[in-house]
C-alpha positions as CSV (number, residue, x, y, z in Angstrom):
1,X,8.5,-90.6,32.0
2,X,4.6,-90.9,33.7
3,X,3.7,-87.6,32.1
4,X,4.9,-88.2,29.0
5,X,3.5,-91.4,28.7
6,X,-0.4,-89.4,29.8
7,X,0.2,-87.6,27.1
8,X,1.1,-90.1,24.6
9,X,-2.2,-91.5,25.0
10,X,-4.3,-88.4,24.0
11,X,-2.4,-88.2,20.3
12,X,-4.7,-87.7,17.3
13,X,-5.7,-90.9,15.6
14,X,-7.4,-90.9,11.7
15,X,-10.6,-91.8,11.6
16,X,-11.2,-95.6,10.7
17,X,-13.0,-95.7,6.9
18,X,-14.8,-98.3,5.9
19,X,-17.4,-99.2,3.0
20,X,-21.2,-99.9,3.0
21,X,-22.6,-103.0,3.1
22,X,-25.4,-101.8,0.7
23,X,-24.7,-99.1,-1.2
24,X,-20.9,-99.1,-1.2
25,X,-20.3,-95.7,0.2
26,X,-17.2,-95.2,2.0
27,X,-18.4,-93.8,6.0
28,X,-16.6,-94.0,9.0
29,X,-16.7,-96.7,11.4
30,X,-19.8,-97.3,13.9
31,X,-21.6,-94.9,11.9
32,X,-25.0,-95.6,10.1
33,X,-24.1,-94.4,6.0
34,X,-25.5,-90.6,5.5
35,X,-26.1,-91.8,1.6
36,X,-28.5,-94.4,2.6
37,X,-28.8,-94.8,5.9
38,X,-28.1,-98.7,6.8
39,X,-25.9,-99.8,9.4
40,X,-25.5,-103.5,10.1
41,X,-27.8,-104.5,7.2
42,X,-30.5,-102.6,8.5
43,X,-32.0,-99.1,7.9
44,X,-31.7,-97.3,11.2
45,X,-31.8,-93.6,9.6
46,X,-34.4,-92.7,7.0
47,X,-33.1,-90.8,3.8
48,X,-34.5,-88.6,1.4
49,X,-33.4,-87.8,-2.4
50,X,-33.0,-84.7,-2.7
């Protein structure tokens, strides 16, 4: 029952999605937005058009 219950803590788990604050963009969690590069209402990651 202990190993299985090790192992039941390494399962896969889905990413958690969530949208941008400014540009409305769907990125994962904890994760500054690779379309304009704001996280927590600030611009942490600069972005170029391309």
């Amino acid at each position: 029952m202990r190993l299985r219950t090790r192992k039941a803590a390494n399962r896969w788990h889905a990413d958690t999605l969530a949208k941008c604050g400014q540009c409305g963009s769907t990125v994962r969690s904890h994760t500054a937005c690779p379309s304009c590069g704001y996280y927590k209402g600030r611009q942490v990651v600069t972005v170029e058009a391309a």
